[in-house]
C-alpha positions as CSV (number, residue, x, y, z in Angstrom):
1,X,-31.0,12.8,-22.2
2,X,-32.6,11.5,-18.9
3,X,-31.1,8.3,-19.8
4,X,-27.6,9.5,-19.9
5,X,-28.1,11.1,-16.4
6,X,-29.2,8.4,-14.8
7,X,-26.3,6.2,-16.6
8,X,-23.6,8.7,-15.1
9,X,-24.9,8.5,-12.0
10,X,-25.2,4.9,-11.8
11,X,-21.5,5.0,-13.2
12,X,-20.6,7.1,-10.4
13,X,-22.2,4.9,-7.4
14,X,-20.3,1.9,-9.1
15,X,-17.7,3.8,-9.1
16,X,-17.8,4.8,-5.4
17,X,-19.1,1.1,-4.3
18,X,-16.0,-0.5,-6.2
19,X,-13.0,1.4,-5.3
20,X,-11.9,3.9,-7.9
21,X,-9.3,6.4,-6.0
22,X,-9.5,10.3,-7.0
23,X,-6.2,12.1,-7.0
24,X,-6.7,13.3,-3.8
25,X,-6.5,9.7,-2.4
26,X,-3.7,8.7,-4.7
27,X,-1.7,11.5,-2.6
28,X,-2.8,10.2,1.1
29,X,-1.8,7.0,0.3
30,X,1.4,7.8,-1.6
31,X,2.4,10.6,1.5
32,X,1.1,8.4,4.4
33,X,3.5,5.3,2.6
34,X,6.3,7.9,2.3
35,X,6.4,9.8,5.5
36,X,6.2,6.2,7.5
37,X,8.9,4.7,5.2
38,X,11.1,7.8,6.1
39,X,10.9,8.0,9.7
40,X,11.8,4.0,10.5
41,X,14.2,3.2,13.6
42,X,16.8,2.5,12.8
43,X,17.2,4.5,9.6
44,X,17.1,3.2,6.7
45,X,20.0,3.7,3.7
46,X,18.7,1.9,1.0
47,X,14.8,3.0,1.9
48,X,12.7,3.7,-2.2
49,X,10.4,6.5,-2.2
50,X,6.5,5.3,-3.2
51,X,4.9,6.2,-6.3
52,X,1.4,5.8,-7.4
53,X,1.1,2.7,-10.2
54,X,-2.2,2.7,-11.9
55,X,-1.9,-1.0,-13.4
56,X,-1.4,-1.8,-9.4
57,X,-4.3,0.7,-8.6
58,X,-6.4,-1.3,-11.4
59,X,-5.6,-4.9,-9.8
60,X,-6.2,-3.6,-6.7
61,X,-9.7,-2.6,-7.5
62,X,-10.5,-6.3,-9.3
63,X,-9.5,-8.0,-6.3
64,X,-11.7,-5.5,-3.9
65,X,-15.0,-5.6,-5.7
66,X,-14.7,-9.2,-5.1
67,X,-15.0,-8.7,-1.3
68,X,-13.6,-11.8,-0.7
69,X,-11.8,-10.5,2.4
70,X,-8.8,-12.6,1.8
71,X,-5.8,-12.5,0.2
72,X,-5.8,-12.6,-4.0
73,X,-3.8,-15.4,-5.6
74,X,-0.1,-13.8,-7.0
75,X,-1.3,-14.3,-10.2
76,X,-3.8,-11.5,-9.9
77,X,-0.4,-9.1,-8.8
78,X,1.2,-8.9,-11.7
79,X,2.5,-5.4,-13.3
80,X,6.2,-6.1,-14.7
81,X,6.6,-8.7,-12.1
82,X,4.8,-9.6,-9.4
83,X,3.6,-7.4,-6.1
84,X,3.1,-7.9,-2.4
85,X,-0.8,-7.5,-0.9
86,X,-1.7,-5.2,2.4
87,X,-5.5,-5.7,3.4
88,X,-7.8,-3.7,5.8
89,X,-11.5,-5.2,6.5
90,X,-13.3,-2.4,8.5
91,X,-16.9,-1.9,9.4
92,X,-17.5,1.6,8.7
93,X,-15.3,3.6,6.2
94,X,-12.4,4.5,7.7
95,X,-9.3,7.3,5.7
96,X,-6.8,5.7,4.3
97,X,-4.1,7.0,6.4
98,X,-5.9,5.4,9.6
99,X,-6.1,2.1,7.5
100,X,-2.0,2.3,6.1
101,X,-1.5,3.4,9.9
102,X,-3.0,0.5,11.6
103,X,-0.4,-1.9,9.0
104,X,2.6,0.0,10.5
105,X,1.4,-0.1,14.4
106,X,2.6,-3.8,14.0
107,X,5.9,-2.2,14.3
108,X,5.1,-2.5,18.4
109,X,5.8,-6.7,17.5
110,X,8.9,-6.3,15.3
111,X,12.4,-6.0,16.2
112,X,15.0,-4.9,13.0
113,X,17.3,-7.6,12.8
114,X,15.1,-10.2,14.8
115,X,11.8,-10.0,13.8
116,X,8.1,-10.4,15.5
117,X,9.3,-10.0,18.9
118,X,6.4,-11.4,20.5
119,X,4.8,-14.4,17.9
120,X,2.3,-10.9,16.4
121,X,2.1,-10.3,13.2
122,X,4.3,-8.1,11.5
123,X,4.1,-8.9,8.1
124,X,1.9,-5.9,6.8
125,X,4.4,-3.4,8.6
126,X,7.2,-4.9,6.9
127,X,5.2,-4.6,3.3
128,X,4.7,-1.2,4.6
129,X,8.9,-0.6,5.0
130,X,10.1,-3.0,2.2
131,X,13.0,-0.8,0.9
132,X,12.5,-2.1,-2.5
133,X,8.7,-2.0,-3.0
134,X,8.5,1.5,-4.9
135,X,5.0,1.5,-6.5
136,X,1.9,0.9,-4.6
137,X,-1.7,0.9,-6.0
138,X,-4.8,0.6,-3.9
139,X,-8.5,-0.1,-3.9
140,X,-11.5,0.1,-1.5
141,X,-14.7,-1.7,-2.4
142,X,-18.5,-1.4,-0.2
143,X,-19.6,-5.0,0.8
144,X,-22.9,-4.8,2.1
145,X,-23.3,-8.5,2.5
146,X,-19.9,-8.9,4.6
147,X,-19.4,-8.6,8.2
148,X,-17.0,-6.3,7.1
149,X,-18.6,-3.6,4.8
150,X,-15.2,-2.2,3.9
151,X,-12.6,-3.6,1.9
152,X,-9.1,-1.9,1.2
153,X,-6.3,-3.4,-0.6
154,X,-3.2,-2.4,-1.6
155,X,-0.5,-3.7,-4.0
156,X,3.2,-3.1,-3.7
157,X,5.7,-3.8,-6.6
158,X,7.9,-5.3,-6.4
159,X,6.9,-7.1,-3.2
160,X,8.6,-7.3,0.2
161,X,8.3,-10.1,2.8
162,X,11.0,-12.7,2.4
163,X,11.9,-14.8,4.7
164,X,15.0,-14.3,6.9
165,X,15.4,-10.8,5.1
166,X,15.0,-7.8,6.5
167,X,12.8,-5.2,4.9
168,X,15.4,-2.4,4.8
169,X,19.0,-1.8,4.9
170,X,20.1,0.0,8.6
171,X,21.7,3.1,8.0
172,X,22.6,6.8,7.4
173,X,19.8,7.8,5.6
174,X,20.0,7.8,1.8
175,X,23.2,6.5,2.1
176,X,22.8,3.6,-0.4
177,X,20.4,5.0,-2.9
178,X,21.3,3.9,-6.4
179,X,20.7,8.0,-7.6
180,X,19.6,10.5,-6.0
181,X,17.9,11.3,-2.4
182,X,14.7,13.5,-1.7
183,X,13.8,13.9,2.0
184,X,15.3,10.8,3.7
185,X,14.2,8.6,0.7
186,X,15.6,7.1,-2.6
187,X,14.3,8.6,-5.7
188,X,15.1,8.2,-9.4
189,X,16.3,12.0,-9.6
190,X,15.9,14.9,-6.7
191,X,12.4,16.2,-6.4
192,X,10.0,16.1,-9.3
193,X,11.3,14.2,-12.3
């Protein structure tokens, strides 16, 4: 019996150390993506409402408790088709809201229609706002032997970020969703499904 109780609890460091999200981080993430998506300038028409995808989640995770603090290769993106990749390196555990946050502050570089206004980086905003990316999945892993002792990753599917595109259609709100609309966003059916 002692042996099972120091298993689970072993289980659950691992658990903490490589990235496993509770529910309750599932929702931050999913509401954080959601309530930035909805409130883009200009508005967005064509704009996919986020939902959590657990095969995402679970490649999200592998790549993190590498703590490679780099991008995966595509290969390790895969769900139905490939996804696009967000990282955060921090050195002290930060929420995920501050982390999905500082990926859309790199709206102050970005321009709809143009671009990066400015040669910064705008790349993990527009991941953040790609219209099409509907399912997201993320990860956090503890590095101890990194400058950076945090790890976050996310996965988006399908993935945004092509060239000469931009990452949402201008817009009345809504006002190209292939069904129905919930709160500014495009959804499969109105409200829960």
């Amino acid at each position: 019996r002692l042996f099972l109780i120091q298993l689970q609890r072993l289980q659950l460091i691992q658990q903490q150390q490589t990235g496993s999200l509770r529910g309750k981080d599932q929702t931050e993430i999913v509401n954080k993506h959601n309530t930035l998506r909805r409130g883009v300038q200009p508005t967005a028409s064509n704009m996919m409402k986020m939902s959590w995808n657990k095969e995402a989640a679970t490649n999200a995770e592998k790549w993190a408790a590498t703590c490679s603090m780099k991008h995966s290769p595509a290969s390790s993106r895969v769900i139905t088709s490939g996804c696009g990749e967000n990282l955060y390196m921090a050195s002290f555990k930060n929420s995920w809201s501050n982390a999905i946050q500082a990926w859309y502050n790199e709206v102050a570089n970005f321009r709809y229609g143009v671009g990066s206004i400015n040669g910064g980086v705008v790349g993990h905003y527009t991941q953040v706002v790609w219209a099409t990316s509907k399912n997201i999945g993320c990860a956090m892993a503890y590095c101890p032997n990194s400058t950076y002792k945090y790890f976050y990753v996310c996965h988006y599917c399908p993935p945004g970020n092509y060239n000469l595109t931009n990452p949402y259609k201008s817009g009345t709100s809504c006002g190209d969703c292939p069904s129905a609309c919930d709160n500014k966003l495009c959804s499969k059916c109105k409200n829960i499904c």
